[in-house]
N, C-alpha and C positions, 0 to 999 in steps of 0.2 A: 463368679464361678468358684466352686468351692476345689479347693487342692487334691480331692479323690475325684473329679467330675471330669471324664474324660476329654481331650482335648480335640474340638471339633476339625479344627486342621489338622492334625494328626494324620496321615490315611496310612500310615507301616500297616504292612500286609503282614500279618505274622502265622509261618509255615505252623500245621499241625503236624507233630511228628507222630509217624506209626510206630505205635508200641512195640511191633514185632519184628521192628528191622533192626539188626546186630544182634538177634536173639539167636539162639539156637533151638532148634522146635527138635520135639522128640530127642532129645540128645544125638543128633545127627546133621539136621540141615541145618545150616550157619543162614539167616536172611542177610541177602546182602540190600536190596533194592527192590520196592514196587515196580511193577512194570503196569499195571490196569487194576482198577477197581471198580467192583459193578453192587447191584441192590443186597446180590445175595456172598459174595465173596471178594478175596482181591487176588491178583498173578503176583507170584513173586519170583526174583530173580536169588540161586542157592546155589551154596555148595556144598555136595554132598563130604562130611570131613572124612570119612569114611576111606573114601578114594579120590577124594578134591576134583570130582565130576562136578562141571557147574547143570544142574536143574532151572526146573520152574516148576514153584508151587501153585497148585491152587488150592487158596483155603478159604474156609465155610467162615463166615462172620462167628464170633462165641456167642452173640445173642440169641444168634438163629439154632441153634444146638439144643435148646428146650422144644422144638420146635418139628414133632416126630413127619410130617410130611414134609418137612425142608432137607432134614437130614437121609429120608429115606430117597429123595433124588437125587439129594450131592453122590450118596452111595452109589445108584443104581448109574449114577454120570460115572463114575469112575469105574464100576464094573463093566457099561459097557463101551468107554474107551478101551478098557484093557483087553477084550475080545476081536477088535479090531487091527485089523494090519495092516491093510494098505497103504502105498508109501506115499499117498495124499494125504490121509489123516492123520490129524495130528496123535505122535506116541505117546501110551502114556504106561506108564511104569509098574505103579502098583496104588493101591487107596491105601493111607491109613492113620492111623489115629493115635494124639498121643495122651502121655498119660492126664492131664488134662483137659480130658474128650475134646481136644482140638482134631478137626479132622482136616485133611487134606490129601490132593491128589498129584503124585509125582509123575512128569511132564516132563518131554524132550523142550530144550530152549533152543529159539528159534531166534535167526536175527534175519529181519527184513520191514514188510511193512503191508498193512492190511488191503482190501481192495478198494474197502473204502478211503481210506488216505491216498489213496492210488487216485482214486479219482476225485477228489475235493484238492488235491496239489496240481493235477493238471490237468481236468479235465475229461471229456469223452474218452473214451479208449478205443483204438482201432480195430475194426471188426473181426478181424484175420487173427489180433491178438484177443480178443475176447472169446473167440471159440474155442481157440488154445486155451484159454484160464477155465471156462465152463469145462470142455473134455476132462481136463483133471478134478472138477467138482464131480463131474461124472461118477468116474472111478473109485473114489470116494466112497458116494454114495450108492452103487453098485453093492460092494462089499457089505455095507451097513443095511441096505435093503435085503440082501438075500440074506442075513440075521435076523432078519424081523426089525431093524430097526428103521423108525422115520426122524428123520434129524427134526422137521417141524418149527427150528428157526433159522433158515438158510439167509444170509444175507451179507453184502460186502463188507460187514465186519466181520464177519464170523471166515471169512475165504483169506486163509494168507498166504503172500507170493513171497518166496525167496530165490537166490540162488543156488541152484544145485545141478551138479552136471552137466554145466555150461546154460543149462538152462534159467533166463533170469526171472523167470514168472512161474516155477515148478509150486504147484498148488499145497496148501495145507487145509485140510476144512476143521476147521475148531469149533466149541462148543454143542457138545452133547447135553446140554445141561438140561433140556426139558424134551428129549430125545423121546418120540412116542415109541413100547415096544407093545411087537403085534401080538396079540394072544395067538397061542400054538408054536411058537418056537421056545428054546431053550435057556434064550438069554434071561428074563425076568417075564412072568405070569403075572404081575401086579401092574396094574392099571393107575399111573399114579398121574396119567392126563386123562381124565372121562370124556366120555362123547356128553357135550352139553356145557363145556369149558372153553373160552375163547384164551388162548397165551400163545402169543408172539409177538410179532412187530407187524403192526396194521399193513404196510404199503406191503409188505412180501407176502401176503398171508393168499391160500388159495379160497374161492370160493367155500368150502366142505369147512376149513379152519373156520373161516369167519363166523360162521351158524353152529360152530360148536357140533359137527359132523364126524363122522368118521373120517379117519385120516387112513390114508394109504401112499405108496411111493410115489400115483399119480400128484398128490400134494408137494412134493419134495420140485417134482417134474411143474408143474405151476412157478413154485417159486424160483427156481433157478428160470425158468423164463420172464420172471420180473427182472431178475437181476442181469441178464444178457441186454432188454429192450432199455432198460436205464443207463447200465456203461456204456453202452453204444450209442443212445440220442441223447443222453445228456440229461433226461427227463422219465419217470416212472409211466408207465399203459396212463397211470388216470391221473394225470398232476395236476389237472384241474381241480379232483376235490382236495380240497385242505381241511378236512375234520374227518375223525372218523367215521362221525356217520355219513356225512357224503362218500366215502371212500364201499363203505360197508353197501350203499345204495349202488354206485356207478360199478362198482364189481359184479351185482346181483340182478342188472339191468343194463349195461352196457358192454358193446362191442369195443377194444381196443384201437384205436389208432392203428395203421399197417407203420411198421417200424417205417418203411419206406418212404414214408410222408417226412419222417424227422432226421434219415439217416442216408448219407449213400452206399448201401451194401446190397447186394445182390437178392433179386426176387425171391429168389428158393433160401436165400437165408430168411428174410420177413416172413416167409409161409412158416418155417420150421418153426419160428417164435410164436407165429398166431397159432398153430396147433399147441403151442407148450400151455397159449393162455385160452384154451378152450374152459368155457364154464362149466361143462360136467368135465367130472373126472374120465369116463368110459370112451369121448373122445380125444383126449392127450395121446401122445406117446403110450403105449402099452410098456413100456419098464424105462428107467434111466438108461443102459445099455443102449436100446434103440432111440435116443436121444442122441446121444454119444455118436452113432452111426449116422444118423444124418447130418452131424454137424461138422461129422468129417468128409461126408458125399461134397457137401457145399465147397468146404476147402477144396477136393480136389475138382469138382468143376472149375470153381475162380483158375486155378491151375492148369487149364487145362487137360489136366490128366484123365476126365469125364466130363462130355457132354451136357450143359447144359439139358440140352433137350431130353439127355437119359432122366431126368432126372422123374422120376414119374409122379407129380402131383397131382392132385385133383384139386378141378378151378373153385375158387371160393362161389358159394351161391347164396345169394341173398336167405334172410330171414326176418320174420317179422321178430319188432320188439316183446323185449319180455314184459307178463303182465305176473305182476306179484302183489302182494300184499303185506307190506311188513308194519313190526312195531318196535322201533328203537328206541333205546335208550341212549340218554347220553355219552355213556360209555364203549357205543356199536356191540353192548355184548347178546342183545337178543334181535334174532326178527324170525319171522313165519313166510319163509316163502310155501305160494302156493304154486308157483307153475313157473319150468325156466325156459327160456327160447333155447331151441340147440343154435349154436353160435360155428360159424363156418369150420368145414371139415379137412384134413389134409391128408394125408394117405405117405405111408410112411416110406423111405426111399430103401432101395436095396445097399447090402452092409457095403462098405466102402473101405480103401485102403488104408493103412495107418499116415498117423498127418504129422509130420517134423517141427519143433517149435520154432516160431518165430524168434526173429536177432530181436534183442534189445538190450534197454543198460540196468542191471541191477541197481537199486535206492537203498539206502536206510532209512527210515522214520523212528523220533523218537516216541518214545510211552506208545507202542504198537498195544492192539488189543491185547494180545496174548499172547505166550510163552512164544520166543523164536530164536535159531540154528540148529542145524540138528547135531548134534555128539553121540559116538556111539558110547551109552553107559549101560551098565546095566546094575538093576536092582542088589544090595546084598544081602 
């Protein structure tokens, strides 16, 4: 072995340092520390020198900066975070750019920990508290839908719990970054997810996403019903397919599981969920809102505060299976449905009381997805 020829027992792990931490970006943000980094950016944890408010950045890879449709959604991410207010979503401050056409987006920091850490540290989550973490997904996504906006990648990374006003699961929904906006509102008129474009994450994805469809809030309503049926059973509607094109298939041809089979939580909560994973969009929930509403009716049946029997569903009724015809590719990004079964119908309950959150213990996790505590700062 020659004296430059590396040494096979050796295994030193040797840290790659980011170039941009102890920098100061734009003459302003001091980087103190990554908090997440993903294909197209990374979080960082700042202080603004300004007014030594500690931040979170988010900035745009520099390679990706050549790069005019990457850059026009990190933009359109940050404009319409900054249109948003609700005190679910995450805040964000302002976009901008320095002189080094580094771009980035200033963010409230957030200390706590994602939903998915939440449930890979300990498991299913309880039902009563799942509806509490969904209602604040709600709200969320209430505000952003009547903007015109489809967030289009909802899922327990993207949902962060912290604590705030005594609350230890008070919701944050992050990541706008491939946020579909609808034509005719005021936010953005540029269409920079086309119909005929599959981008998200396969298992949350609804029906219409899959095939590169039209998106609307009923999409949003889809996904946030995967995400209730999986914190709650432990298991996704379809975990039996493990590829995407089985995924892409048992989505386009199959009935879900009734949570009820995987979970012990109450009938009328399993019906609200089987409505949320109706294959057409036309029968979901008619808005996020009336999601919201029913999943506080259920709370307050469990509670006694409503009847059960108020609760006014309609009985699931058989349907034959769906016949389609598809042609996938390896990647599930095409198929040609010809024809879909309507898959059981549910009928949506009247608006219900408001629902008090449940006790629990606030967590920390380290390297959370994204920016977390809130601070009141503000821009200068």
């Amino acid at each position: 072995m020659r004296a430059t020829d590396p040494d096979p027992y050796d295994h030193t792990v040797v840290e790659r340092r980011d170039p941009l931490i102890g920098t100061l970006l734009d003459e302003r943000f001091r980087i103190d520390s990554q908090i997440a980094a993903g294909g197209f950016g990374a979080i960082y944890r700042a202080t603004d020198v300004r007014s030594d408010a500690e931040v979170a950045l988010k900035v745009l890879h520099p390679q990706l900066t050549r790069d005019p449709s990457v850059v026009a959604r990190f933009r359109r991410e940050g404009k319409t975070l900054a249109s948003l207010r609700d005190p679910h979503t995450i805040t964000a401050y302002e976009l901008g750019e320095a002189d080094d056409g580094t771009l980035y987006i200033v963010m409230e920091l957030l200390y706590g920990e994602t939903l998915y850490y939440r449930f890979r540290s300990r498991g299913p989550i309880a039902w009563q508290q799942m509806v509490h973490i969904a209602r604040g997904v709600c709200s969320s996504l209430a505000e952003a839908h009547a903007a015109g906006v489809i967030h289009s990648d909802l899922k327990p990374a993207n949902i962060h719990l912290e604590l705030r006003d005594g609350d230890p699961d008070f919701v944050k929904v992050l990541d706008f970054g491939i946020a579909k906006i609808v034509q005719g509102h005021e936010v953005d008129r540029t269409e920079l997810t086309q119909a005929g474009t599959m981008i998200g994450t396969v298992e949350y994805m609804s029906p219409e996403q899959m095939v590169g469809g039209e998106m609307t809030p009923a999409s949003d309503v889809y996904t946030l019903g995967v995400v209730l049926y999986e914190m709650i059973a432990g298991r996704t509607p379809f975990a039996d397919a493990t590829t995407a094109t089985a995924m892409l298939a048992a989505v386009l041809t199959q009935v879900p599981e009734p949570l009820l089979r995987h979970a012990d939580v109450p009938p009328a909560l399993s019906q609200v969920i089987a409505r949320c994973l109706e294959r057409e969009a036309r029968d979901r929930f008619a808005d996020i809102s009336e999601l919201s509403d029913a999943l506080a009716q259920v709370i307050a049946a469990a509670s006694g505060t409503v009847r059960m029997a108020d609760l006014a569903y309609v009985a699931r009724r058989e349907v034959p299976a769906a016949e389609f015809d598809a042609s996938l590719t390896a990647e599930s990004t095409r198929i040609d449905v010809r024809r879909h079964a309507r898959v059981p119908y549910l009928a949506a309950p009247p608006p219900p009381p408001p629902v008090a959150a449940p006790p629990g213990k606030p967590a920390h996790a380290k390297g959370s997805q994204h920016a977390i505590d809130a601070r009141p700062w503000q821009p200068m």
